[in-house]
PDB file of N, CA, C and O in Angstrom:
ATOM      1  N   UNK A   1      -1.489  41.481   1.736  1.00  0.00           N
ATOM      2  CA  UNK A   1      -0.785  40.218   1.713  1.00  0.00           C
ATOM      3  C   UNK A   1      -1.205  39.343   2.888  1.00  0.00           C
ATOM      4  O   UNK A   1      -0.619  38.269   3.025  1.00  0.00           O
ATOM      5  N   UNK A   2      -2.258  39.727   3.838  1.00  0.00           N
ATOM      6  CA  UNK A   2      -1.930  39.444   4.819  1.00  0.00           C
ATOM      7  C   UNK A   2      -3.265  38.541   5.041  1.00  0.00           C
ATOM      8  O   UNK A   2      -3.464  37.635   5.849  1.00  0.00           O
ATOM      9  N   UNK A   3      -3.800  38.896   4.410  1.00  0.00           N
ATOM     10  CA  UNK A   3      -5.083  38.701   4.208  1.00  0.00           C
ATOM     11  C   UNK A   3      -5.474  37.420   3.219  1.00  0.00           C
ATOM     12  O   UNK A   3      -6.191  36.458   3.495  1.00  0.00           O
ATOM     13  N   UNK A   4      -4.756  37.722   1.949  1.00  0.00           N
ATOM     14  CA  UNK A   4      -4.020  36.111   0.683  1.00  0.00           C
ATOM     15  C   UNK A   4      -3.612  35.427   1.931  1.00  0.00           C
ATOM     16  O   UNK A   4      -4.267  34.385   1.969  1.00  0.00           O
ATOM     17  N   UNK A   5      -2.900  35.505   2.897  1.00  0.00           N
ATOM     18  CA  UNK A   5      -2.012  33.972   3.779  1.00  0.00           C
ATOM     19  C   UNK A   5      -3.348  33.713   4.674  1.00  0.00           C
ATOM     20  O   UNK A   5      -3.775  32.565   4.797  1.00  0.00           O
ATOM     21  N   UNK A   6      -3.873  34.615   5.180  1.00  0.00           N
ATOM     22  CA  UNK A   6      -5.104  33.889   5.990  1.00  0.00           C
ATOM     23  C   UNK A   6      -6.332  33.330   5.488  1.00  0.00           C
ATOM     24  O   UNK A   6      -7.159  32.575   6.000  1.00  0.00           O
ATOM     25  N   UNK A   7      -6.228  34.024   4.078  1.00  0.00           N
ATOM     26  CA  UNK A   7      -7.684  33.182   3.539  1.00  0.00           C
ATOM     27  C   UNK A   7      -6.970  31.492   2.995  1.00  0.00           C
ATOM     28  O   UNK A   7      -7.606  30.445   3.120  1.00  0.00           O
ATOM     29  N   UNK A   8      -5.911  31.554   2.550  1.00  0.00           N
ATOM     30  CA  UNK A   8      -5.210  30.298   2.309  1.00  0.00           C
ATOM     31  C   UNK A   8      -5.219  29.464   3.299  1.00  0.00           C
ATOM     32  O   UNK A   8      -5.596  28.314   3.072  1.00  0.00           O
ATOM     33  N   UNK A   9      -4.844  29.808   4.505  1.00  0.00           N
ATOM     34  CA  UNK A   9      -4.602  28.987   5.945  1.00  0.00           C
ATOM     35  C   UNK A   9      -6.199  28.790   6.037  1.00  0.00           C
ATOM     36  O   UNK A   9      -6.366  27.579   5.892  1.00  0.00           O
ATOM     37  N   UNK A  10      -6.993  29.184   6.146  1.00  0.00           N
ATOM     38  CA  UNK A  10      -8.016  29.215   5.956  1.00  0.00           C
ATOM     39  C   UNK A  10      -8.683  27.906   5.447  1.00  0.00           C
ATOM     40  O   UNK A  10      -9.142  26.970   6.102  1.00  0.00           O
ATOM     41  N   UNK A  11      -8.607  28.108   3.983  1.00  0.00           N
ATOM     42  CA  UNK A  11      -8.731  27.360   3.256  1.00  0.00           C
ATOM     43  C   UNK A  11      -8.327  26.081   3.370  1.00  0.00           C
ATOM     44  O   UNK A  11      -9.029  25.219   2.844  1.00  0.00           O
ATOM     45  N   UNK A  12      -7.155  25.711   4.056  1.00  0.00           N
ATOM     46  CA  UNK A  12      -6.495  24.612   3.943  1.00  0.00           C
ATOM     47  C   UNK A  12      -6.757  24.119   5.215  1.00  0.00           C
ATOM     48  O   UNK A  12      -6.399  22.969   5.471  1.00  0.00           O
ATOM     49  N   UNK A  13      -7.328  24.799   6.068  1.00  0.00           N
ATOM     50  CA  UNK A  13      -7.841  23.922   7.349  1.00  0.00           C
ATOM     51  C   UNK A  13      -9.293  22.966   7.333  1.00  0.00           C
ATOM     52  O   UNK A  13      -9.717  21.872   7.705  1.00  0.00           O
ATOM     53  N   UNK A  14      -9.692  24.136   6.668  1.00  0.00           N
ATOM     54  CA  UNK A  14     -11.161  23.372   5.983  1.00  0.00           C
ATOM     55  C   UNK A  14     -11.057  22.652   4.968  1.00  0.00           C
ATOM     56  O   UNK A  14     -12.166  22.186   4.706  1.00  0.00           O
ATOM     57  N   UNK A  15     -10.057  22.222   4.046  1.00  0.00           N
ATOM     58  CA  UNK A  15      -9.876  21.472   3.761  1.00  0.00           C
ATOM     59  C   UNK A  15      -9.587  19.686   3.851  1.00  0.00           C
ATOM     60  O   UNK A  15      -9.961  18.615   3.372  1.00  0.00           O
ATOM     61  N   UNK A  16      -8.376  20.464   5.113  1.00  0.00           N
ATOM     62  CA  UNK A  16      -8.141  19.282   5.716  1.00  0.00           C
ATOM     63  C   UNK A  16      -9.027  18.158   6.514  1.00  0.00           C
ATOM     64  O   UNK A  16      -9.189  16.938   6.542  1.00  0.00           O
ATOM     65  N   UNK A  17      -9.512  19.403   7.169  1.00  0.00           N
ATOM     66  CA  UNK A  17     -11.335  18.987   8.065  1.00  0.00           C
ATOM     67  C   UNK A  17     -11.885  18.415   7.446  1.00  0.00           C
ATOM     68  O   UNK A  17     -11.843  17.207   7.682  1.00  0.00           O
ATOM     69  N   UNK A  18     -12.688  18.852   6.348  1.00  0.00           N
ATOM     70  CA  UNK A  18     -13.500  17.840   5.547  1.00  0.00           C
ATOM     71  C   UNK A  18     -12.731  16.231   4.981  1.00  0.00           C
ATOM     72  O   UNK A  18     -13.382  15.191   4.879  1.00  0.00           O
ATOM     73  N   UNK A  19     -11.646  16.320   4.753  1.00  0.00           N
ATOM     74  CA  UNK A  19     -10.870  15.019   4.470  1.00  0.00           C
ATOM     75  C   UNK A  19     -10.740  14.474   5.484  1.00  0.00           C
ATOM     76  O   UNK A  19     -10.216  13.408   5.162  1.00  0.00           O
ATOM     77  N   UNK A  20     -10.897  14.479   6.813  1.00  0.00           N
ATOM     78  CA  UNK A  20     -10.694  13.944   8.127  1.00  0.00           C
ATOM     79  C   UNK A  20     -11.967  13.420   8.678  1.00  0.00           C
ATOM     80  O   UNK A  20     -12.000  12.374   9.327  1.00  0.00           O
ATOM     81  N   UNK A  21     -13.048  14.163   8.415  1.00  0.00           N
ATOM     82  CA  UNK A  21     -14.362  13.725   8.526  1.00  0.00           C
ATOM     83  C   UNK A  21     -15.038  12.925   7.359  1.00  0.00           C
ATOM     84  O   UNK A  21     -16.212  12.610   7.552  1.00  0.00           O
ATOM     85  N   UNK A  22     -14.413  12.522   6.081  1.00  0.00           N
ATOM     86  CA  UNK A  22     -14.812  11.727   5.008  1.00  0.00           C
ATOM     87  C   UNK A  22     -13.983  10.816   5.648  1.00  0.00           C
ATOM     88  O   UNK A  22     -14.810  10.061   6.159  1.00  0.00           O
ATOM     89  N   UNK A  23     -12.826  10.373   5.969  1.00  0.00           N
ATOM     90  CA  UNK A  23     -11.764   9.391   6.237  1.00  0.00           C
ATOM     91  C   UNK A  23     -12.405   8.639   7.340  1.00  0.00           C
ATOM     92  O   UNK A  23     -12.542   7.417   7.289  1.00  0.00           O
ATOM     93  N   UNK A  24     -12.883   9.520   8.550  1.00  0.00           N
ATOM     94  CA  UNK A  24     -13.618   8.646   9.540  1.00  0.00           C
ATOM     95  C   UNK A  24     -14.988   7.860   9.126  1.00  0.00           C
ATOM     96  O   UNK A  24     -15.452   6.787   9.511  1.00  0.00           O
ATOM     97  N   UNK A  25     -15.405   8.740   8.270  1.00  0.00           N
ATOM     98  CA  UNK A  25     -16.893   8.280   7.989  1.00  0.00           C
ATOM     99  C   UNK A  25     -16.969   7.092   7.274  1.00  0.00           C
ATOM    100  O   UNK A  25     -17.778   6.228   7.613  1.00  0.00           O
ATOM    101  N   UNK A  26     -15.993   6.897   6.033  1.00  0.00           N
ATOM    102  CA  UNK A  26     -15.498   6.328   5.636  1.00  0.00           C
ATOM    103  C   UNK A  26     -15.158   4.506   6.397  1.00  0.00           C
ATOM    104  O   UNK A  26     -15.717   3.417   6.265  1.00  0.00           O
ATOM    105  N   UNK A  27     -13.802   5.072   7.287  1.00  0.00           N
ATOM    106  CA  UNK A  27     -13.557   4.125   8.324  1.00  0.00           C
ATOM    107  C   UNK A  27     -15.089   3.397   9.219  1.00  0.00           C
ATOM    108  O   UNK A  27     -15.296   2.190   9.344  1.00  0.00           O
ATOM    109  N   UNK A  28     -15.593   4.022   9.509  1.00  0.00           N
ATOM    110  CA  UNK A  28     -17.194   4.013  10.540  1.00  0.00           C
ATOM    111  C   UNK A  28     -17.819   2.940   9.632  1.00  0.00           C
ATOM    112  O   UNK A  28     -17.882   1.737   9.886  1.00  0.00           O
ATOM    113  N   UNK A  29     -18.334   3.658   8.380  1.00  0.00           N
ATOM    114  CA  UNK A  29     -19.004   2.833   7.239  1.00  0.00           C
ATOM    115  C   UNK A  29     -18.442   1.652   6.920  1.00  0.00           C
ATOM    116  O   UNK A  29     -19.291   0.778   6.747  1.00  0.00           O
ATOM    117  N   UNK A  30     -17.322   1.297   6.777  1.00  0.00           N
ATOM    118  CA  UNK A  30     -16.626   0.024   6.484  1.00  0.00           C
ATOM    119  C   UNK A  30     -16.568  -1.009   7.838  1.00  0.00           C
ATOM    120  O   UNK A  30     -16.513  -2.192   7.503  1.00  0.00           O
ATOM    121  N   UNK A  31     -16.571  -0.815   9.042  1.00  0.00           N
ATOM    122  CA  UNK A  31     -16.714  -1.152  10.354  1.00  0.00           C
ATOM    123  C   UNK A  31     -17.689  -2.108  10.735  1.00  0.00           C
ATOM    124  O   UNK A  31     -17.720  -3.280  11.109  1.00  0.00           O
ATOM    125  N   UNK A  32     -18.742  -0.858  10.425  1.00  0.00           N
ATOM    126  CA  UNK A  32     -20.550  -1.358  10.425  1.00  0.00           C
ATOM    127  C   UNK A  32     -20.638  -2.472   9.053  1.00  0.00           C
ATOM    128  O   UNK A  32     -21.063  -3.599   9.310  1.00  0.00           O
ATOM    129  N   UNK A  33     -20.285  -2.193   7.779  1.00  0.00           N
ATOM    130  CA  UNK A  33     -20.245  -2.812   7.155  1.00  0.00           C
ATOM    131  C   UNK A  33     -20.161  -4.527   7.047  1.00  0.00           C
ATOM    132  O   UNK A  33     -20.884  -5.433   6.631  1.00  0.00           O
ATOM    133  N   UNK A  34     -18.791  -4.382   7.700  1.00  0.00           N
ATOM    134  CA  UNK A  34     -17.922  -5.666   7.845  1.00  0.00           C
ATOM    135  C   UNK A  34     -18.488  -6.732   9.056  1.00  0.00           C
ATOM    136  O   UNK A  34     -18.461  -7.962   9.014  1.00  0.00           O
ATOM    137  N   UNK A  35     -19.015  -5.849  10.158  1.00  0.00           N
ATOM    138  CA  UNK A  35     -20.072  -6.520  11.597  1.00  0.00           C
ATOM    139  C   UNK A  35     -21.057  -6.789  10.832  1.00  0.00           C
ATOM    140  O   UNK A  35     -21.044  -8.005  10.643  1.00  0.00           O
ATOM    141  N   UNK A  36     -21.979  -6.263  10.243  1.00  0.00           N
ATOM    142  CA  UNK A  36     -23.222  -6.912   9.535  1.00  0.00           C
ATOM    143  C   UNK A  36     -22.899  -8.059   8.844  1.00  0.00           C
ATOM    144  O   UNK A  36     -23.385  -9.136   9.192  1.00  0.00           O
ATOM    145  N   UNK A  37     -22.198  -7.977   7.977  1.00  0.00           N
ATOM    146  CA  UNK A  37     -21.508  -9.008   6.908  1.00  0.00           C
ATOM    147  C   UNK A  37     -21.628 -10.178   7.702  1.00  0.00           C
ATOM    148  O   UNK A  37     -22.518 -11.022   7.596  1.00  0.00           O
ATOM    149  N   UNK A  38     -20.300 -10.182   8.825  1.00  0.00           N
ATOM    150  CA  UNK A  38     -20.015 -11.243   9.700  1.00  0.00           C
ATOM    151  C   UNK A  38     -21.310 -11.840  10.589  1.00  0.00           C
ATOM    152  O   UNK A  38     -21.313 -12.999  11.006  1.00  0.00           O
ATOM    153  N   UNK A  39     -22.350 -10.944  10.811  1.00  0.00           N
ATOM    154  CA  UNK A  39     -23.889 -11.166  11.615  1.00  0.00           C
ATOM    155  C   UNK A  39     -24.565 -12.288  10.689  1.00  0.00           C
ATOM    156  O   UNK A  39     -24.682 -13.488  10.936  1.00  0.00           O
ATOM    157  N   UNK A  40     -24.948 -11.624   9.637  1.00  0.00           N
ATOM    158  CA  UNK A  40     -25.748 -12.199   8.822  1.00  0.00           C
ATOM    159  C   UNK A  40     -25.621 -13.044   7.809  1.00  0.00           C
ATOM    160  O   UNK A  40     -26.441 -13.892   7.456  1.00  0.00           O
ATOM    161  N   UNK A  41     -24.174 -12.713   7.161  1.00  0.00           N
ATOM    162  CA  UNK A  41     -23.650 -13.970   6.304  1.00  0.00           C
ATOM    163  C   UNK A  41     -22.432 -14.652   6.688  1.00  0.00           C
ATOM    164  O   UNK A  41     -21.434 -14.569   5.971  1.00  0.00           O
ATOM    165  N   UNK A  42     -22.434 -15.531   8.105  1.00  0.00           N
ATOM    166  CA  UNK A  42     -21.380 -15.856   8.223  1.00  0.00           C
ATOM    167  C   UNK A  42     -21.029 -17.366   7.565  1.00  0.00           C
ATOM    168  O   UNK A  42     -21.847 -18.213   7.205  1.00  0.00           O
ATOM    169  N   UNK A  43     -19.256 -17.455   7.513  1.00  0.00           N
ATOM    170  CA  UNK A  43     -18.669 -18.580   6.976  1.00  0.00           C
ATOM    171  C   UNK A  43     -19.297 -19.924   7.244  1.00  0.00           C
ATOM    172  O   UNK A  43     -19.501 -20.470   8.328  1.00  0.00           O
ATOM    173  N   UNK A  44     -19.592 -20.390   5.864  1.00  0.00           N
ATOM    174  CA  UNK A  44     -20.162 -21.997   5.650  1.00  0.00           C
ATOM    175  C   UNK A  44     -18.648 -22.642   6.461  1.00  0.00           C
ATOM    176  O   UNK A  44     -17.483 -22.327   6.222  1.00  0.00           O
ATOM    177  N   UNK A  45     -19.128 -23.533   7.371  1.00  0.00           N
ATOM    178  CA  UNK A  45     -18.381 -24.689   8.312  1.00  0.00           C
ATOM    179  C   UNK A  45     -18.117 -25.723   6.964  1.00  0.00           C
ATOM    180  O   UNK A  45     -19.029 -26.384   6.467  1.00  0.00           O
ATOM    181  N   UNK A  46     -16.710 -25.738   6.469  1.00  0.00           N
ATOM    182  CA  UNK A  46     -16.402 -27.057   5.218  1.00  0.00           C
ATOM    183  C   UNK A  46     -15.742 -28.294   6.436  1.00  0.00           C
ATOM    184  O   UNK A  46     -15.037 -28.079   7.423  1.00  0.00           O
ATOM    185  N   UNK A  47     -16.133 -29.237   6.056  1.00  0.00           N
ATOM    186  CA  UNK A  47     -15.837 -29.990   7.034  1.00  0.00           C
ATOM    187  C   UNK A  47     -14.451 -30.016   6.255  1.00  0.00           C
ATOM    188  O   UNK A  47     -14.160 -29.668   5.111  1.00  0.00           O
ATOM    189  N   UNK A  48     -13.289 -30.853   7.872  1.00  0.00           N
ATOM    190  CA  UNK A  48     -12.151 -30.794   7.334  1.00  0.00           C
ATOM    191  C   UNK A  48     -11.346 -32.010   6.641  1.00  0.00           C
ATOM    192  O   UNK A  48     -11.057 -32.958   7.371  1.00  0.00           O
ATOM    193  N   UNK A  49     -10.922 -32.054   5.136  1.00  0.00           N
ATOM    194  CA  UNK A  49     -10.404 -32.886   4.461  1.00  0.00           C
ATOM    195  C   UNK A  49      -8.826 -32.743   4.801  1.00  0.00           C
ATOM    196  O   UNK A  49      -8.190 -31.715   5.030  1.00  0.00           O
ATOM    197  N   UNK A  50      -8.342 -34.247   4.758  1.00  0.00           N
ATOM    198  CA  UNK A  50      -7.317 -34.415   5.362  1.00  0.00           C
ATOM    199  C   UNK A  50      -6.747 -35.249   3.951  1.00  0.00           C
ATOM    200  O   UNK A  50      -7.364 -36.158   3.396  1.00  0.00           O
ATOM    201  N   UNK A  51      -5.759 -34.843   3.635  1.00  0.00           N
ATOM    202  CA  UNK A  51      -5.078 -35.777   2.715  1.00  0.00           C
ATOM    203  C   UNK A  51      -4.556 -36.974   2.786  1.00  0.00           C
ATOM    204  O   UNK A  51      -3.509 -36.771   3.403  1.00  0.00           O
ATOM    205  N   UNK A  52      -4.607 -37.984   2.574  1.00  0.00           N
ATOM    206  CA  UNK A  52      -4.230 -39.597   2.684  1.00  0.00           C
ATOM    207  C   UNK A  52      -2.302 -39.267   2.535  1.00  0.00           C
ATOM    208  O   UNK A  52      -2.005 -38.161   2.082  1.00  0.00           O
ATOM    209  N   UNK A  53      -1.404 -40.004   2.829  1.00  0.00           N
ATOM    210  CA  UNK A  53      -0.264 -39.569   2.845  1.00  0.00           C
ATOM    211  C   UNK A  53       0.079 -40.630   1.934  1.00  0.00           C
ATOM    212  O   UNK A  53      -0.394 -41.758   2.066  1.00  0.00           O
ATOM    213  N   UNK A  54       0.999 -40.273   0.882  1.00  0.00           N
ATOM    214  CA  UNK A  54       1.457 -40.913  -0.290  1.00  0.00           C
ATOM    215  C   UNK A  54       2.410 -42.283   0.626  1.00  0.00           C
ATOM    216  O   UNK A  54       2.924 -42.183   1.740  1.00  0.00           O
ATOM    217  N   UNK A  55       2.404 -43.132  -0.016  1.00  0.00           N
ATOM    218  CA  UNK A  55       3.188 -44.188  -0.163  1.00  0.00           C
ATOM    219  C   UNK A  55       5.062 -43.724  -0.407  1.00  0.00           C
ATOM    220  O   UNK A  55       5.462 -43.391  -1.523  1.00  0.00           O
ATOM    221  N   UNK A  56       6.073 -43.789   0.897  1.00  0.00           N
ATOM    222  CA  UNK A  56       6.989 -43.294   0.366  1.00  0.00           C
ATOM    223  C   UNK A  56       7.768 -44.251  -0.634  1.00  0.00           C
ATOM    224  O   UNK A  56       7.601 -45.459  -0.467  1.00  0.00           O
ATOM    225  N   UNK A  57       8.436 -43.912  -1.453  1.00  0.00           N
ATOM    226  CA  UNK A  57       8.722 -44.657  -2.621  1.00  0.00           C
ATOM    227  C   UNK A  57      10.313 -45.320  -1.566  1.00  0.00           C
ATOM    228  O   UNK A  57      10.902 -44.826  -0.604  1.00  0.00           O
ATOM    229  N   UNK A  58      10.509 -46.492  -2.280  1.00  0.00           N
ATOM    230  CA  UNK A  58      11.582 -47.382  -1.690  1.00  0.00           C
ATOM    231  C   UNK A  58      13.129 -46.842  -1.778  1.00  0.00           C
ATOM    232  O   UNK A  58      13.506 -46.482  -2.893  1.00  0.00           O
ATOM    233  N   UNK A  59      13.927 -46.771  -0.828  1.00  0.00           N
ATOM    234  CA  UNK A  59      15.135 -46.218  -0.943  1.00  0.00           C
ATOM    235  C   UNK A  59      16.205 -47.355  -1.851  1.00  0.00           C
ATOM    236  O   UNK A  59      16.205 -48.497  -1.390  1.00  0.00           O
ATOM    237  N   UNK A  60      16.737 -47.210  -2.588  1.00  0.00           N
ATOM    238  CA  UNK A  60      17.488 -47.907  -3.131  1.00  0.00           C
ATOM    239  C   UNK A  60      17.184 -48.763  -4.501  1.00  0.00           C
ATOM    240  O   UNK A  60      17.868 -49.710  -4.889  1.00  0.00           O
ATOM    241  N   UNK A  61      16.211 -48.323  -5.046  1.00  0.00           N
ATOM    242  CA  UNK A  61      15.536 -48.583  -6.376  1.00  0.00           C
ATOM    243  C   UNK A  61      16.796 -48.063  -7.549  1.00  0.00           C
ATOM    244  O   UNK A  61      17.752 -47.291  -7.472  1.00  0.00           O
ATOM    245  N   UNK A  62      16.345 -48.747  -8.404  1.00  0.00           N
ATOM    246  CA  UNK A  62      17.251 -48.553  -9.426  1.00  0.00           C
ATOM    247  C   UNK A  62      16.757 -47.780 -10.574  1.00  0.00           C
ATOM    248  O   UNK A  62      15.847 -48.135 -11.323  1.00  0.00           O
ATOM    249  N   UNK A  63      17.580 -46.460 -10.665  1.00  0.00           N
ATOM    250  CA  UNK A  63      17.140 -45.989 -11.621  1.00  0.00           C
ATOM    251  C   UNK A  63      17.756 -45.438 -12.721  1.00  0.00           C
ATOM    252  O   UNK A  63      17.707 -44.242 -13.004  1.00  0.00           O
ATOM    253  N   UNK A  64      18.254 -46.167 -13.258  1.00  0.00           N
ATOM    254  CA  UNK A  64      19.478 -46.688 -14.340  1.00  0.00           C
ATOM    255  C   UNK A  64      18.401 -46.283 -15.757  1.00  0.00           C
ATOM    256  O   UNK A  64      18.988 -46.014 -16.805  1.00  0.00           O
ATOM    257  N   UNK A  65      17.142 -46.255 -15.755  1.00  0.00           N
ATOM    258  CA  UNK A  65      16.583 -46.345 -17.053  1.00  0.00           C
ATOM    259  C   UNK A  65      16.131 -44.635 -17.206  1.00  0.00           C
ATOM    260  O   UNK A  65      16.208 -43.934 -18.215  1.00  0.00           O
ATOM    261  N   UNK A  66      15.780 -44.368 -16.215  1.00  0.00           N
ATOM    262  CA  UNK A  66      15.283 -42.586 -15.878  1.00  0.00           C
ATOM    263  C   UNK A  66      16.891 -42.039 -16.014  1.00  0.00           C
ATOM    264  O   UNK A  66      17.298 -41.707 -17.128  1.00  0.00           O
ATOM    265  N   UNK A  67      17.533 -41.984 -15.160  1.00  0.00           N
ATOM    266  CA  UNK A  67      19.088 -41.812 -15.547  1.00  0.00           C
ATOM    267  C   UNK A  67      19.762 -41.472 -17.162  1.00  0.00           C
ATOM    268  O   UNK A  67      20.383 -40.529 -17.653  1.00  0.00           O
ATOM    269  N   UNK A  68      19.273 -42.765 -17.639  1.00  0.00           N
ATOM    270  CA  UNK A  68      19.438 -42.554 -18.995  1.00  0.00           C
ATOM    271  C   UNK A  68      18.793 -41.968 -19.816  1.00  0.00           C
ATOM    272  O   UNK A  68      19.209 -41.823 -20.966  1.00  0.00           O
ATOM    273  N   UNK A  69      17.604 -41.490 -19.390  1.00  0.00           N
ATOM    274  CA  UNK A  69      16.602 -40.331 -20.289  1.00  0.00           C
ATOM    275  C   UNK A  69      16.973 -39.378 -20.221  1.00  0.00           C
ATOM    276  O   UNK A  69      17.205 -38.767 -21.264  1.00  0.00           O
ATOM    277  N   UNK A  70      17.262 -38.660 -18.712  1.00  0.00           N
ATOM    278  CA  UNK A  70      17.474 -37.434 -18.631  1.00  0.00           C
ATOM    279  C   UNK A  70      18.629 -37.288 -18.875  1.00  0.00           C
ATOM    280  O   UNK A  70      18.757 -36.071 -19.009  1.00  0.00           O
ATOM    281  N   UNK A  71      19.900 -37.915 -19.072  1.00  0.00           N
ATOM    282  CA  UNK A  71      20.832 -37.822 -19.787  1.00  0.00           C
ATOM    283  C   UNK A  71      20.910 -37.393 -21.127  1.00  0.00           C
ATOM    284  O   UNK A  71      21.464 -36.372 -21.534  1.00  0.00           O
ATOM    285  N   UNK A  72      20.129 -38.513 -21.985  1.00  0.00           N
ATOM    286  CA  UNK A  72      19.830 -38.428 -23.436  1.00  0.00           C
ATOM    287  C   UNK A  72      18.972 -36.980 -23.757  1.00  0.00           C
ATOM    288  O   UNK A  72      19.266 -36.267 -24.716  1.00  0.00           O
ATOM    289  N   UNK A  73      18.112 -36.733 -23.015  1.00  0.00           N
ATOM    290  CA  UNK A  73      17.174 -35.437 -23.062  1.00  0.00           C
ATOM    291  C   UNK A  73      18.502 -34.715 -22.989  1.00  0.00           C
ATOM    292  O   UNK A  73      19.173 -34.638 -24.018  1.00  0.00           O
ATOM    293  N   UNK A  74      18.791 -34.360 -22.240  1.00  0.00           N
ATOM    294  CA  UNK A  74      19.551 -32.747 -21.170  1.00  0.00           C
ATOM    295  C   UNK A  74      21.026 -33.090 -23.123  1.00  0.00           C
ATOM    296  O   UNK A  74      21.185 -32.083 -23.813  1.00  0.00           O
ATOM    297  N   UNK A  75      21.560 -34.033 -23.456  1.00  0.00           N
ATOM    298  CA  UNK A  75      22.538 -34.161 -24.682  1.00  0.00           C
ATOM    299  C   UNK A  75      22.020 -33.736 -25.655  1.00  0.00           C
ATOM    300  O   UNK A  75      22.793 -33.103 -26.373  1.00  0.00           O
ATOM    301  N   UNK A  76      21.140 -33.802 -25.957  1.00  0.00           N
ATOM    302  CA  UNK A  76      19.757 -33.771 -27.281  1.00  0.00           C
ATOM    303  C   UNK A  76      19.507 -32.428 -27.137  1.00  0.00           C
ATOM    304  O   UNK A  76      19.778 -31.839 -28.183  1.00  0.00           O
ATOM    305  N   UNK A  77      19.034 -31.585 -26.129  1.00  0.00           N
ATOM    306  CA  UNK A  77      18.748 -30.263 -25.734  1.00  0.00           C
ATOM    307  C   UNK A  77      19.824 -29.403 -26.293  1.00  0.00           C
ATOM    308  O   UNK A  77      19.716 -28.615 -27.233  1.00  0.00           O
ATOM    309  N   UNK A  78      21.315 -29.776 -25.283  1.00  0.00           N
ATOM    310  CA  UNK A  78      21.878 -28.643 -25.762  1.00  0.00           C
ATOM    311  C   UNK A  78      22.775 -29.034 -27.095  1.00  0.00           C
ATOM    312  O   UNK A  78      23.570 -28.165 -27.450  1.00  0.00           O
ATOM    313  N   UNK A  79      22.728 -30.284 -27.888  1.00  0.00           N
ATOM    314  CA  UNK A  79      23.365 -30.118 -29.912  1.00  0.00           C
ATOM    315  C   UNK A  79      22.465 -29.301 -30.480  1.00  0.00           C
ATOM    316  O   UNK A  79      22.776 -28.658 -31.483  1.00  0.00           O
ATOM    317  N   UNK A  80      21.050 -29.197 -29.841  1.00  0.00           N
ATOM    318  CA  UNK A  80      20.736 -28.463 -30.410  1.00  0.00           C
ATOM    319  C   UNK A  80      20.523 -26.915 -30.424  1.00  0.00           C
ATOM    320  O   UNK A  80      20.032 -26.199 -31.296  1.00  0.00           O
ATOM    321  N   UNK A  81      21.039 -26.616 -29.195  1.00  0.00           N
ATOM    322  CA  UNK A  81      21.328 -25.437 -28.898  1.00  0.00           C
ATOM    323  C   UNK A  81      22.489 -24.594 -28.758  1.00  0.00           C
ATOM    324  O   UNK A  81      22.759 -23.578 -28.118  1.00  0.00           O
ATOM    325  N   UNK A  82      23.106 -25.378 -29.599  1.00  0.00           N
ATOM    326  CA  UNK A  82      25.080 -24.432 -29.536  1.00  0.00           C
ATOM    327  C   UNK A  82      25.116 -23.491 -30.099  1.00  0.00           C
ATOM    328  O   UNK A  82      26.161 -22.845 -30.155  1.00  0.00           O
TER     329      UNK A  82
END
């Protein structure tokens, strides 16, 4: 019995090992990867577009005719949905 728990412990150390040394290598490879990337193909400079700022619309406009749409809409919506 003693011998089944140590070849298991065993087993599972070298297991683990090899998953610890793929994980770094792994990590390493993606590292180097990502520095080359950034070396050799770095980000196109977009020059910067600035949006024009809308015209604010006038306080106190009358809107008596929109009013009455979305009224008529939102009445119309739900006769037909009872």
């Amino acid at each position: 019995m003693s011998n089944l728990l140590w070849e298991g412990v065993n087993l599972m150390v070298v297991g683990m090992g090899a998953v610890f040394v793929f994980l770094m290598l792994l990590v390493f490879t993606t590292s180097v990867m990502s520095a080359l990337v950034a070396r050799f193909l770095p980000q196109p400079n977009h020059p910067v577009v600035t949006e024009t700022p809308t015209p604010a619309r006038a306080t106190g406009t009358d809107n008596s005719t929109l009013m009455a749409v979305i009224t008529a809409a939102i009445h119309q919506h739900r006769s037909r949905h009872k």
